[in-house]
N, C-alpha and C positions, 0 to 999 in steps of 0.2 A: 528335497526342497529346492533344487537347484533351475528347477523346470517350469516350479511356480512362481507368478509375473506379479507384481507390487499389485498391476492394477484389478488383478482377482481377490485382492483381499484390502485393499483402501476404503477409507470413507469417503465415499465422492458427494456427503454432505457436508459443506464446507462452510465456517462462517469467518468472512472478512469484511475490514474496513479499513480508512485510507488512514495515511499518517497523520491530517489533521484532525482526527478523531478525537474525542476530550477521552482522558485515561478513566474521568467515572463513567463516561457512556461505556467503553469497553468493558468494565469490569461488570455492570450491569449485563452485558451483553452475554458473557461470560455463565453470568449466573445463573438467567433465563434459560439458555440450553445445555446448562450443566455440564461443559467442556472444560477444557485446561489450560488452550491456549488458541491464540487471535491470528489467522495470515494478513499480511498489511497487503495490501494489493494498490499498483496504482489504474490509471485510467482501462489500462488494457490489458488488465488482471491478470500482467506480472506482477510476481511477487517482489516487493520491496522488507518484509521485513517479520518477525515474527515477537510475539509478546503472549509471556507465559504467564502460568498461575506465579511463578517464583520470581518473574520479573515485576509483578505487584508487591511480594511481599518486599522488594529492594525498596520501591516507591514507597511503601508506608514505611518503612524503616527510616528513609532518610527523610521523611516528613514532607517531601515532594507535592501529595496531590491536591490540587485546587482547581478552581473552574477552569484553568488556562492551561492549565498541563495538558499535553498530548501525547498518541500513542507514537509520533515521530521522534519524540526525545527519549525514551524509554526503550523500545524498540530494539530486535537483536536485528544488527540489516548485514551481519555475513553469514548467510543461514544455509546449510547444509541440507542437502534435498536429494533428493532420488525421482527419477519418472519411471512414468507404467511399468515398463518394458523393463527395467534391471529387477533382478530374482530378489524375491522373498527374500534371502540368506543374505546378498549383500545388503539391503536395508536392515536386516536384524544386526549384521557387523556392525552398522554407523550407528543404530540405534545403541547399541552396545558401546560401543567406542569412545562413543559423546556422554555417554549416560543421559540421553531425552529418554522422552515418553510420546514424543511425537517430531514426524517427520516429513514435513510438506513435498505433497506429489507435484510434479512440474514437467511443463509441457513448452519445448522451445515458442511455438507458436501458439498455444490457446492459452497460456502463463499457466496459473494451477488449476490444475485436475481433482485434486483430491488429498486426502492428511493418511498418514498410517501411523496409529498409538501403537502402542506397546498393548494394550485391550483386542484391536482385531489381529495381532501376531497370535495372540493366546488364544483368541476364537479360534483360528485358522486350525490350531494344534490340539484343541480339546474337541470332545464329543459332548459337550452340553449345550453350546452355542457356535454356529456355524456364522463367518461374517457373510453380511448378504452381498451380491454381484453389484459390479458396477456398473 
């Protein structure tokens, strides 16, 4: 596994939006493509920040959301990230580490590339479902 490259096995379909985002457009956004978690992106789509399935359930817990809420107060913005180029194996470590299920791909100069769940690790390793190229 040490040979295999993040970017052979990411999802380089990627859905973000900016910090001013209202938190029920994201969660709509969320539902529509059936993911788990949002990259915050700014203008020149560096990553500024990341907001998960379980960063919602914080919001309803503390009774937070309303028309004015946004995805910038909520928001994780010291996100731990891997690019193309470091191995499978050390992304599986962080994934492991942190205990996520996803983990934004980033690119000094294009910002983000692409996401890798904890779903295309297991594709990568099973013979039922192969993740598709980037």
């Amino acid at each position: 596994m040490e040979d295999i490259f993040v970017g052979r096995v990411m999802s380089s379909s990627i859905v973000t939006v900016t910090r001013d985002t209202p938190v029920e457009a994201a969660a709509e956004r969320l539902l529509e493509r059936n993911i788990g978690s949002l990259l915050i992106v700014d203008d020149d789509n560096h990553l500024e920040g990341i907001l998960t399935n379980t960063d919602f359930v914080r919001i309803v817990r503390d009774g937070d959301p309303n028309d004015e809420t946004t995805v910038g107060e909520h928001m994780t913005d010291n996100v731990i990230t891997v690019t193309a180029q470091d191995s499978v194996r050390v992304a599986a470590d962080r994934i492991v580490n942190h205990d996520f299920h996803h983990l934004p791909v980033v690119d000094e100069v294009e910002g983000v590339v692409g996401m890798l769940s904890t779903r295309d690790l297991a594709a990568y390793v099973s013979d039922v479902e192969k993740p598709s190229p980037a």
